[in-house]
C-alpha positions in Angstrom: 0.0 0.0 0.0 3.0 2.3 -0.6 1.8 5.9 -0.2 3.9 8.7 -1.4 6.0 10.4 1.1 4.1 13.8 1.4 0.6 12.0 1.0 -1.9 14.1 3.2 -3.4 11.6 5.9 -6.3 14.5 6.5 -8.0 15.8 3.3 -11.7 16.5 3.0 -12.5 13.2 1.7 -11.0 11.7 4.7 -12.7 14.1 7.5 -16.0 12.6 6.7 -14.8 8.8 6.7 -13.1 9.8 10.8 -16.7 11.0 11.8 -18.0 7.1 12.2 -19.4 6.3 8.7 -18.9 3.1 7.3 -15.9 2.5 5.1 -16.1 0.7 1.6 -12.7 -1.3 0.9 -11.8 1.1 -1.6 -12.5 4.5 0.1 -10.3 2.8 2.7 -7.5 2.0 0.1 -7.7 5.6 -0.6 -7.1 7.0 2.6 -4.3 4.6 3.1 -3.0 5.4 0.2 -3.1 2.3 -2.2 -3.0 2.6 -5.6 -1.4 0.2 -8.4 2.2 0.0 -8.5 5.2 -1.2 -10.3 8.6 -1.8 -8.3 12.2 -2.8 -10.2 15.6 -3.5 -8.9 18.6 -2.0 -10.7 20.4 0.7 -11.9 18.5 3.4 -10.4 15.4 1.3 -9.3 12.7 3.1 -10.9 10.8 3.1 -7.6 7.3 2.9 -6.9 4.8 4.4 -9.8 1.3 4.9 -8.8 -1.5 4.1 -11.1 -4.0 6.8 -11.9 -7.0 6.9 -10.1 -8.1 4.8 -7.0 -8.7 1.3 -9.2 -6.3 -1.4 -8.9 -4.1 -2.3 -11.8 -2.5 -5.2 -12.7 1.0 -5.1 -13.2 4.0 -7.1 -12.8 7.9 -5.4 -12.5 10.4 -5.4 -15.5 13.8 -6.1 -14.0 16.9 -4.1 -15.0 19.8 -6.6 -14.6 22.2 -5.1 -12.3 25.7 -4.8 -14.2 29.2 -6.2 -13.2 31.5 -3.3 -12.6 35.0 -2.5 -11.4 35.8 -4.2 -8.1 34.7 -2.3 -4.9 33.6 -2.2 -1.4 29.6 -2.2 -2.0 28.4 -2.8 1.2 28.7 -3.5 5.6 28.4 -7.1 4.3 29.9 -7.5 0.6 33.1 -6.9 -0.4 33.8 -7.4 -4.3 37.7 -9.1 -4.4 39.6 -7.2 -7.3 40.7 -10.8 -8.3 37.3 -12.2 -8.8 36.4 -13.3 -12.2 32.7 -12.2 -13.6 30.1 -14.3 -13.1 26.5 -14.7 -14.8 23.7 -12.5 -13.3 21.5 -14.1 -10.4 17.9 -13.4 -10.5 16.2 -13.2 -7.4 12.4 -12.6 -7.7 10.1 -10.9 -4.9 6.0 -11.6 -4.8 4.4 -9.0 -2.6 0.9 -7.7 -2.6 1.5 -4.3 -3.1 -2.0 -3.4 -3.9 -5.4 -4.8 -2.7 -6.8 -5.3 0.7 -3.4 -6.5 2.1 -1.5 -3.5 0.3 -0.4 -2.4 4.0 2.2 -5.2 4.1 3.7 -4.1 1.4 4.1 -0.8 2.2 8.0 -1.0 3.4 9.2 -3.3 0.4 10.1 -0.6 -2.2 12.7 0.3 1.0 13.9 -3.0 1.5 14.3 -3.6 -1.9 16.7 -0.5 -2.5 18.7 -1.5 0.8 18.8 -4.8 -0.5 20.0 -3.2 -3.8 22.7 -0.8 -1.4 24.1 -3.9 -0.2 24.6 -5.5 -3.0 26.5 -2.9 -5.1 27.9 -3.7 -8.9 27.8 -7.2 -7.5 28.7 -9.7 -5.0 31.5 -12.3 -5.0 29.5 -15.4 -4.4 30.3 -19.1 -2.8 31.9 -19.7 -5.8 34.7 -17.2 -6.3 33.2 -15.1 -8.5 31.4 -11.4 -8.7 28.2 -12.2 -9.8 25.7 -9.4 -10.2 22.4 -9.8 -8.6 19.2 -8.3 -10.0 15.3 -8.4 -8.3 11.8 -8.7 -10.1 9.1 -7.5 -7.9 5.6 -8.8 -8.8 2.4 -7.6 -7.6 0.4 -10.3 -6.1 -2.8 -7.5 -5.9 -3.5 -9.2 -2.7 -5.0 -12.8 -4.9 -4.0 -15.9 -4.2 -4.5 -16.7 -7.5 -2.2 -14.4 -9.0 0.1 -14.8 -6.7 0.4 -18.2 -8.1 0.7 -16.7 -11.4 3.6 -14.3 -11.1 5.4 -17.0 -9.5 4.9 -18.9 -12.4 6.0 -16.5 -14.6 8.8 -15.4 -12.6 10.2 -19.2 -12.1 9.3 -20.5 -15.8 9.9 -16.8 -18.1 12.2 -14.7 -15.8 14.1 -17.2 -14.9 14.9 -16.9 -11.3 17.2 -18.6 -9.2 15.8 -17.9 -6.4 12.6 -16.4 -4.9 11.4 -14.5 -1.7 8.2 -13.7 -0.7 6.6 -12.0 2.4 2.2 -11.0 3.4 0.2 -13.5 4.9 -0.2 -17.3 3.7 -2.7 -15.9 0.7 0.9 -14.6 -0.6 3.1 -16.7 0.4 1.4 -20.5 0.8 0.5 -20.1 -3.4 3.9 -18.8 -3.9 5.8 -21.8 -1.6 3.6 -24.2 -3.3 4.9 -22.9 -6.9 8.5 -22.8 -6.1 8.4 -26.5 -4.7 6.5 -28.1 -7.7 9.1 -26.4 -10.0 11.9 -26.9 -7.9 12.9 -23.2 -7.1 14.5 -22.2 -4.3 12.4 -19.5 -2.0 13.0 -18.0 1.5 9.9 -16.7 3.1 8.5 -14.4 6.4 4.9 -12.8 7.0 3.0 -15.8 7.3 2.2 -17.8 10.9 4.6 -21.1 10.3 1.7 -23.7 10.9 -0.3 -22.0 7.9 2.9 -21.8 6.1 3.1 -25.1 5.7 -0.6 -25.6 4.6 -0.9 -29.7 3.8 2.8 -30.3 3.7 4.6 -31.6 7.1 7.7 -30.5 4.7 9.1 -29.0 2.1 12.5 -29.6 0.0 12.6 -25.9 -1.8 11.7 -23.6 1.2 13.0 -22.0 4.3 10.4 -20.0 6.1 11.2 -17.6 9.3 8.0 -16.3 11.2 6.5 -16.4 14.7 3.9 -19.2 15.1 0.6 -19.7 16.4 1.2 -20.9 19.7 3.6 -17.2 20.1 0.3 -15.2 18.5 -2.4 -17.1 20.9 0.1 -16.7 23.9 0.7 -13.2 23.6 -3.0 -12.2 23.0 -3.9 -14.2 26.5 -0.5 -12.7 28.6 -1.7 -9.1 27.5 -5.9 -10.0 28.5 -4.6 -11.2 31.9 -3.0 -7.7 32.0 -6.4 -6.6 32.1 -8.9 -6.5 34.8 -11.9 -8.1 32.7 -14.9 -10.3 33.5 -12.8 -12.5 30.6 -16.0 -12.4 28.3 -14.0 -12.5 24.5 -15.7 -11.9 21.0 -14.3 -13.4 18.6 -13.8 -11.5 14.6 -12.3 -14.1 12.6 -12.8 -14.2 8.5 -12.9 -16.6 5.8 -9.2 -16.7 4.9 -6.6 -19.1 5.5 -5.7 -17.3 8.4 -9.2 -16.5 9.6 -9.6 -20.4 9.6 -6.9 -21.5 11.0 -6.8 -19.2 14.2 -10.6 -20.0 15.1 -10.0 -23.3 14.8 -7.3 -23.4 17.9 -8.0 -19.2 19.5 -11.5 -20.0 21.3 -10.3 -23.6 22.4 -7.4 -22.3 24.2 -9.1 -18.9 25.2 -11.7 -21.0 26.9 -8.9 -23.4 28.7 -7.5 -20.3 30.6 -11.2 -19.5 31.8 -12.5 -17.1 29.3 -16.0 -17.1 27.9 -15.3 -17.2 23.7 -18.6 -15.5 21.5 -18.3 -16.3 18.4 -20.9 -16.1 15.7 -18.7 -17.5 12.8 -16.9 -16.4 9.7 -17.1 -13.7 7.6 -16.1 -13.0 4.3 -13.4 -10.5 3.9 -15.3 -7.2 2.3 -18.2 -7.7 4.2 -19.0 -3.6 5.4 -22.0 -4.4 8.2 -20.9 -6.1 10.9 -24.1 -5.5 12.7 -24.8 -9.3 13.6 -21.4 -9.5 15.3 -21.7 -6.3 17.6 -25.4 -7.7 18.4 -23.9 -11.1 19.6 -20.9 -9.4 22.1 -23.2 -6.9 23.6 -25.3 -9.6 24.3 -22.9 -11.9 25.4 -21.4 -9.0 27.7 -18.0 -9.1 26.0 -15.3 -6.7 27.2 -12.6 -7.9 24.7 -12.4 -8.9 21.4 -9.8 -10.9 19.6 -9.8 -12.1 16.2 -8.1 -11.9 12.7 -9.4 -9.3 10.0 -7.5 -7.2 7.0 -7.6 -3.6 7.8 -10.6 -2.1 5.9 -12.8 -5.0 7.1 -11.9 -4.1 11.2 -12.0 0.0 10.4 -15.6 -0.8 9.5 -16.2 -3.0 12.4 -15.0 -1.0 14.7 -16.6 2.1 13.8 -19.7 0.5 14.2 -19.1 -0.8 17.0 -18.6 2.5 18.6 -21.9 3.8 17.1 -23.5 0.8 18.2 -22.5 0.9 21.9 -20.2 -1.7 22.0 -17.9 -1.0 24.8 -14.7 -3.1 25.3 -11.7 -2.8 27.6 -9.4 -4.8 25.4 -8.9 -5.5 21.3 -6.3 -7.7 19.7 -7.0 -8.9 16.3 -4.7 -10.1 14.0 -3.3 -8.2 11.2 -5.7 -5.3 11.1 -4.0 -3.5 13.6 -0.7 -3.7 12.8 -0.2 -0.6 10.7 -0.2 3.1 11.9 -2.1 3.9 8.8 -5.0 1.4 9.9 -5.3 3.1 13.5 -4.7 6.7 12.4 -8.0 6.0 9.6 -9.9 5.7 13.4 -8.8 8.6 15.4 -9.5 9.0 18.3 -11.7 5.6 18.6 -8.0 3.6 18.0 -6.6 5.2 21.2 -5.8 2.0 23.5 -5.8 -0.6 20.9 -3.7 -3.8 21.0 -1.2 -5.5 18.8 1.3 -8.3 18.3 4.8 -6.6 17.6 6.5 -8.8 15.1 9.5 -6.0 15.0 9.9 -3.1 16.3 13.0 -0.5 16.7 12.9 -1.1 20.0 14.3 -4.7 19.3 18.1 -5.2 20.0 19.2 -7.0 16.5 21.3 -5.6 13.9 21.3 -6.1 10.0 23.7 -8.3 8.6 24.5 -6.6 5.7 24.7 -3.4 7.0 25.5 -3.7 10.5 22.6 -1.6 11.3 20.6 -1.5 14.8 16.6 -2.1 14.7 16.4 1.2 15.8 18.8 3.0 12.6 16.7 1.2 10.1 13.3 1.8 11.5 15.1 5.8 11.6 16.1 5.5 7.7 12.9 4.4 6.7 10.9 7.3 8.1 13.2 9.5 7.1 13.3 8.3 3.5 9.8 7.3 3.1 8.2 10.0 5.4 6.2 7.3 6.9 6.1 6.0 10.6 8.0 2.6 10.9 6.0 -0.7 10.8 6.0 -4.3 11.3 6.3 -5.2 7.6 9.7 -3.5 7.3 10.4 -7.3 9.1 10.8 -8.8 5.1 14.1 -7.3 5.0 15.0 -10.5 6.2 14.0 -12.7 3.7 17.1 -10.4 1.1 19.1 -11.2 4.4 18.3 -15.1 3.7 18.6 -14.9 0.2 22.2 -13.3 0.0 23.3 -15.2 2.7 22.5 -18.4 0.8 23.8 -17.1 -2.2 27.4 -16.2 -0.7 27.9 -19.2 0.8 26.7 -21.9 -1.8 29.0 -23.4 -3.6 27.3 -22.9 -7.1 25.1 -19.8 -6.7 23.9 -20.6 -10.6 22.6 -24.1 -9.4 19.1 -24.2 -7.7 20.1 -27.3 -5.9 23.0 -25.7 -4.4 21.4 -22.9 -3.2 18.5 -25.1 -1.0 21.4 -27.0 0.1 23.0 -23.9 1.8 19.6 -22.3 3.0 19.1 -25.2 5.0 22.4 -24.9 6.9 21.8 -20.8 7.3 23.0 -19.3 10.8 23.3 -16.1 11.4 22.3 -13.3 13.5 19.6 -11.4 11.2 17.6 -7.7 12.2 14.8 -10.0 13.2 17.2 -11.9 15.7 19.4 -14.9 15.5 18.2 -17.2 12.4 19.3 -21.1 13.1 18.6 -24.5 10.9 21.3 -26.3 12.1 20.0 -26.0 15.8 17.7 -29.4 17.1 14.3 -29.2 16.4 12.1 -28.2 19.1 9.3 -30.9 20.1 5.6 -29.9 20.1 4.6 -30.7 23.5 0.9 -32.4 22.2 -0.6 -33.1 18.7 -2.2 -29.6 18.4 -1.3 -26.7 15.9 -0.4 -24.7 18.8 1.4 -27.1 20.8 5.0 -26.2 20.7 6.9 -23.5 23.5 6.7 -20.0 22.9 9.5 -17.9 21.5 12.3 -17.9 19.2 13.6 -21.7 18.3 14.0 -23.9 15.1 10.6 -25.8 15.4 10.4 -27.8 12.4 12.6 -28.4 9.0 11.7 -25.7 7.5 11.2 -23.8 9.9 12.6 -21.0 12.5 10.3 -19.0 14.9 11.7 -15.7 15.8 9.3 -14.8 18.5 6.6 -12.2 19.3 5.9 -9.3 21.1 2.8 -7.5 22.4 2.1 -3.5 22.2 -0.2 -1.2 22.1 -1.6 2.1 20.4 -1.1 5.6 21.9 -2.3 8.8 20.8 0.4 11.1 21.4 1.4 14.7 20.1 4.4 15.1 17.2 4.8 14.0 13.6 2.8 10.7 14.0 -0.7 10.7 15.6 -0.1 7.2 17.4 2.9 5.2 19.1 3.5 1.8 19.1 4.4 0.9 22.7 5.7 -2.1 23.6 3.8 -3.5 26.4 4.5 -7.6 26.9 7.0 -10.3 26.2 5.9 -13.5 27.0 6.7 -15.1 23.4 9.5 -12.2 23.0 12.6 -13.1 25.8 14.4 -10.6 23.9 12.4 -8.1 24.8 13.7 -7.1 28.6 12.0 -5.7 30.8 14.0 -2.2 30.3 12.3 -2.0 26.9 8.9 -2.9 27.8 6.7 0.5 29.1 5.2 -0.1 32.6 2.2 -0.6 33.8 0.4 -0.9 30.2 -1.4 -2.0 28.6 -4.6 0.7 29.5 -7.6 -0.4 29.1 -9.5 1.1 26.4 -11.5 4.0 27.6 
């Protein structure tokens, strides 16, 4: 959902939407910002290019190979050996959704594409001697499963990629996974909770996947409830997605275990603007929190109307719709109070490994360069982390089979923590989806968990209506207790 950098948040059009009307998806994509867009990776990187009007176009990136030059220092993390012989050009190719209802994910990846492209340089001297340069193809996924399959198609079977990366839920990356393995293309992937990840596969030969889980999400949202003094009455908002699935399949069950009361009145298809039946059922039920998962549009609706309706809760955590200061600052005032899980944050103590970078420089650069307030997204510069760390240390970068070979060994310390496939596996402690310890740890093949946090949203005066506070830790041991802001969580007033 890139936005350019002096987008006004408050025009007319806007002011009316903040008063408590209902929201249509695409007057919401237009105060966020979304629009069609075309990314490319090369000399000069084109950058993001904003369709005309408020429609959605589709549109896949051209690449512009990045050229072998004269040997240099290009980066914290690549140095190009004056004695290095040229090697051909690796593709890499990127499927994003950078428009649609999911468009806030891929608001940071025009950034972490250039940084990718920063650390790179004229080239990199690979695990095979030699400087090869690197080029990207970003492709749209326009928030479809379906077409997500498709440009992974075409990037695997016409651009010829040796590698791909992909990041934004399992409706992007699940299709995209599934492509690269039946056509035996190595992809690195974050964004996605690691059980739906894997969809019907117990594992996969062509994929490395680093993302917190859904015993780290269901923890976190019961460690920040207890925080609250509730009568432990939860509604329940979970849609007809894969995620929407999977999370009321295992949230009420384990909501209900710790002694909470679980309304919910079933799924809802993403779009749906009157959420009517839903506020009925949790006023009647006497619910004073709400959990759930829900793509931003969809829960700016519902909780508008739920404010007009008299719905009054002391707690909200639901998944992905809250994650972005553009979804909380469509609300104003109503989003004061609201909660979150805090995938990455510049509070975190990591650095970047090709830069050297803290959590807290990057999260700095990016404001700076994009004008916008950091967000959890800017998380899928890892996956260019994973896919240049496999490339420089496979033997034969030019051979897909080499590459997978190396991904499956990676360790190394990452800006979303310390990423290990050579540590044991951690053991599920029952037969449930959600069954395995909390926090950071290498819990199957193909996968390594990197933990989660808990925050919540602030109203506060400066350049950004609303602060992401960190508030909880329980899936997020990195997070000390000098980083976490005492006595939050408030309850929602």
């Amino acid at each position: 959902m890139p936005e350019s950098p002096d987008a006004t948040r408050h025009n007319n059009d806007e002011s009316g939407l903040l008063k408590g009307k209902s929201v249509s998806r695409r007057e919401f994509l237009k105060i966020a910002g979304i629009a069609g867009a075309t990314v490319g990776m090369g000399a000069g990187l084109g950058g993001l290019v904003a369709a005309c009007g408020g429609t959605t176009t589709a549109t896949t990136a051209a690449t512009t190979a990045t050229t072998s030059g004269p040997a240099t220092t290009a980066g914290a993390g690549t140095t190009v050996s004056s004695g290095a012989t040229t090697g051909r050009e690796i593709k890499l190719g990127f499927v994003t959704p950078l428009t649609g209802g999911l468009a806030s994910f891929g608001i940071p990846d025009k950034y972490c594409v250039d940084r990718w492209k920063q650390a790179i340089g004229t080239g990199m001297v690979l695990g095979d001697g030699q400087n090869h340069p690197i080029s990207v193809t970003v492709s749209d996924s326009q928030s479809d499963s379906n077409r997500a399959a498709q440009v992974a198609g075409d990037l695997i079977n016409n651009t010829k990629v040796d590698m791909m990366m992909v990041a934004s839920t399992p409706d992007t990356v699940t299709p995209v996974v599934e492509q690269c393995e039946a056509n035996g293309t190595p992809v690195v992937s974050t964004d996605c909770p690691w059980q739906t990840y894997l969809g019907q596969n117990k594992e996969y030969k062509w994929s490395y996947h680093v993302f917190f889980g859904a015993e780290d999400w269901i923890g976190e949202n019961w460690a920040i409830f207890e925080k609250l003094t509730t009568n432990k009455s939860v509604g329940a908002m979970f849609d007809n997605t894969a995620d929407g699935n999977f999370f009321s399949s295992v949230v009420p069950a384990y909501l209900t275990g710790k002694g909470y009361k679980v309304t919910d009145p079933g799924r809802f298809q993403p779009g749906t603007e009157d959420f009517t039946k839903q506020i009925t059922a949790f006023k009647s039920a006497g619910c004073e929190l709400i959990t759930g998962n829900m793509i931003p549009p969809d829960f700016t609706n519902f909780w508008k109307q739920a404010a007009q309706q008299g719905l009054s809760v002391k707690g909200c955590m639901v998944g992905k719709a809250i994650l972005f200061p553009q979804s909380v600052e469509a609300l104003s005032t109503i989003g004061n109070g609201l909660l979150t899980e805090l995938w990455w944050h510049r509070t975190f103590p990591f650095k970047s490994s090709l830069s050297g970078e803290t959590c807290a420089q990057l999260a700095e650069d990016f404001e700076a360069k994009s004008g916008q307030q950091q967000t959890a997204p800017l998380l899928h510069y890892v996956i260019g982390e994973m896919a240049i760390w496999s490339l420089k240390n496979a033997k034969d970068p030019t051979s897909k089979d080499s590459i997978i070979q190396t991904a499956a060994s990676m360790k190394f310390d990452s800006i979303v923590g310390s990423i290990d496939f050579t540590a044991p596996i951690i053991a599920a402690t029952g037969t449930g989806p959600a069954d395995w310890p909390v926090g950071p740890g290498h819990k199957t093949k193909n996968v390594y968990d990197h933990g989660l946090g808990g925050a919540q949203w602030l109203m506060k005066g400066g350049k950004f209506t609303f602060d992401e506070v960190p508030v909880d830790n329980y899936a997020a041991p990195y997070l000390t207790a000098d980083l976490l802001t005492a006595p939050l969580p408030l309850p929602i007033k």
